[in-house]
C-alpha positions as CSV (number, residue, x, y, z in Angstrom):
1,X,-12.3,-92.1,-6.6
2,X,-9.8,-91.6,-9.0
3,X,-7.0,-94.5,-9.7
4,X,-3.5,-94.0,-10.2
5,X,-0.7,-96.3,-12.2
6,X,1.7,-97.1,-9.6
7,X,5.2,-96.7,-10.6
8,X,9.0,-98.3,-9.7
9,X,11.5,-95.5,-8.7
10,X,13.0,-95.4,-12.7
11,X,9.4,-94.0,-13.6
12,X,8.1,-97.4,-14.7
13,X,4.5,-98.9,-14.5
14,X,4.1,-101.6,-11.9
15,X,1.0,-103.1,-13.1
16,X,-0.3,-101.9,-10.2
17,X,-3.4,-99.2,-9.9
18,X,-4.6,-97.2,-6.3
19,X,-6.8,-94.6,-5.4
20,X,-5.2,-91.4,-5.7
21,X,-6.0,-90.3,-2.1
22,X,-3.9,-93.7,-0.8
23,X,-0.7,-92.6,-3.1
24,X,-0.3,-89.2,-2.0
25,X,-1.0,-90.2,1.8
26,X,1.7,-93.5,1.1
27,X,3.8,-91.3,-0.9
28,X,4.0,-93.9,-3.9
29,X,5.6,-92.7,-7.0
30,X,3.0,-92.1,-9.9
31,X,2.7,-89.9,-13.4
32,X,1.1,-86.2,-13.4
33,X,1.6,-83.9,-16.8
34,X,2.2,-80.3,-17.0
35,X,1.2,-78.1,-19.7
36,X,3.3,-74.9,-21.0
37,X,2.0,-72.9,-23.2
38,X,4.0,-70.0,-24.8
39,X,3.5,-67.4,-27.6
40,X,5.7,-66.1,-30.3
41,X,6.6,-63.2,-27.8
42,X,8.6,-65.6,-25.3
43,X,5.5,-65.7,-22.7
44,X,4.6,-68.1,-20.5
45,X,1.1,-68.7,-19.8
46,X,0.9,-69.2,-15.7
47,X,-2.3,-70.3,-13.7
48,X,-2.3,-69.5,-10.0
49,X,-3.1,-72.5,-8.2
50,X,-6.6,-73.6,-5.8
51,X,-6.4,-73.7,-1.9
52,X,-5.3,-77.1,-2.9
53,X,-2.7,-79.6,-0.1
54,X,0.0,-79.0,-2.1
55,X,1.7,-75.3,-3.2
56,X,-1.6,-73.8,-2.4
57,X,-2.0,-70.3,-4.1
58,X,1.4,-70.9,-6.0
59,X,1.9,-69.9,-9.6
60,X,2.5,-73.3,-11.8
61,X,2.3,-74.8,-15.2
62,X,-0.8,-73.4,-17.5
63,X,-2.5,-76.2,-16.7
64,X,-1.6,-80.0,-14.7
65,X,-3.1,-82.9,-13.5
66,X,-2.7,-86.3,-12.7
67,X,-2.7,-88.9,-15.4
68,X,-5.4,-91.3,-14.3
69,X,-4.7,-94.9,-14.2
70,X,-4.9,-96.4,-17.8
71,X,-4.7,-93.0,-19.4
72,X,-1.6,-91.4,-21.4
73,X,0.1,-87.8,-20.8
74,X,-1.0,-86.3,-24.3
75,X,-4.2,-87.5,-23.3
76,X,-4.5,-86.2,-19.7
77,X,-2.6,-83.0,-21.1
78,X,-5.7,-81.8,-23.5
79,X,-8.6,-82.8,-21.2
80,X,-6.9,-81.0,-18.4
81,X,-6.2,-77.7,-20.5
82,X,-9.8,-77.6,-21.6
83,X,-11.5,-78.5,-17.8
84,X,-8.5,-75.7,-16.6
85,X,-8.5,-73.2,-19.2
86,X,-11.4,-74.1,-21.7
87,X,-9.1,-74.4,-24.5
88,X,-9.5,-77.4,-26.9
89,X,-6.2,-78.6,-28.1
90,X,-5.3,-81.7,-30.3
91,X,-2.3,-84.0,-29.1
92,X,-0.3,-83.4,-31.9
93,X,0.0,-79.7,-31.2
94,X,2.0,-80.6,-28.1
95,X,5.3,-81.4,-28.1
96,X,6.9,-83.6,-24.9
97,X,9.8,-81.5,-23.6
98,X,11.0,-83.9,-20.4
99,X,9.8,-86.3,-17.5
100,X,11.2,-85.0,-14.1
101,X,11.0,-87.0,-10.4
102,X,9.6,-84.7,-7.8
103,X,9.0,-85.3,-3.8
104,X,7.0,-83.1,-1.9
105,X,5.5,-83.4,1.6
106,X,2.7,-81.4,2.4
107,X,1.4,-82.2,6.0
108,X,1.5,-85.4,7.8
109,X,-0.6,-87.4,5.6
110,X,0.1,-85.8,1.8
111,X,3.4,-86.7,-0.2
112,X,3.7,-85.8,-3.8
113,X,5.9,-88.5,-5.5
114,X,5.9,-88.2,-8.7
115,X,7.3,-88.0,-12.0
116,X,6.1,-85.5,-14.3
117,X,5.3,-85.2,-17.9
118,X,6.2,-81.5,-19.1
119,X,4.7,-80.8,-22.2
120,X,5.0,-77.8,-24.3
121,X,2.2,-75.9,-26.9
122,X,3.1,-72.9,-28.8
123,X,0.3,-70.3,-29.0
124,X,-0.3,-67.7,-31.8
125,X,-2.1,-65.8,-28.8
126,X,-0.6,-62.7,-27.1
127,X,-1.1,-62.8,-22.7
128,X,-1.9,-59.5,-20.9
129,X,-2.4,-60.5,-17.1
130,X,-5.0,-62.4,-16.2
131,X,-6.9,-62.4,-19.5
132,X,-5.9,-64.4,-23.1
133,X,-6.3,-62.1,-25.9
134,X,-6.4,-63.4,-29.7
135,X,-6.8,-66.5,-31.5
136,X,-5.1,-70.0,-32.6
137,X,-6.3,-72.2,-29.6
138,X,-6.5,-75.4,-31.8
């Protein structure tokens, strides 16, 4: 089971690590990343999200994830874009745009307290609909 950093309400580590499935049923704050990715043309790449607990079947970021205990957003960002998208990007070619504290309860037992890493890639490639057309994926 995957471990989280625990995190004081300013967004700082505690020290502290837990299994991801006790912080979302605890609601403990903790770090997730998401990835934007835009072309030259002003277009965002969206992903439509899994019967997942939270926003189920929900458009979001072009790819996310949670940034495992130990582990650093640029890091989490590129090995989430390639298990999401199966694009292989370097750190450098993403740029942090902001952190942002959200709080979402999903169900009895699943709240989503978090603060999350929004990073940005600009992409040489054009979008049409559900299908990534061109090259200059890193």
């Amino acid at each position: 089971m995957e471990s989280l950093d625990l995190l004081d309400e300013d967004g700082n580590k505690t020290g502290v690590k837990k299994p991801k499935d006790e912080v979302h049923r605890e609601g403990l704050p903790h770090r997730n990343v998401h990835v934007w990715i835009v072309n030259g043309k002003g277009e965002i790449l969206l992903q439509k999200r899994a019967a997942k607990l939270s926003f189920a079947f929900h458009w979001d970021a072009s790819a996310a994830g949670h940034i495992s205990a130990g582990s650093k957003p640029m890091t989490t960002a590129v090995k989430e874009t390639f298990e999401e998208l199966g694009l292989q990007l370097k750190e450098k070619e993403l740029e942090f745009l902001f952190t942002v504290k959200q709080l979402h309860k999903s169900g009895a037992n699943f709240i989503e307290n978090e603060f999350v890493e929004g990073l940005i890639y600009l992409s040489t490639v054009v979008f049409f609909g559900h299908v990534i057309y061109g090259d200059g994926f890193g």
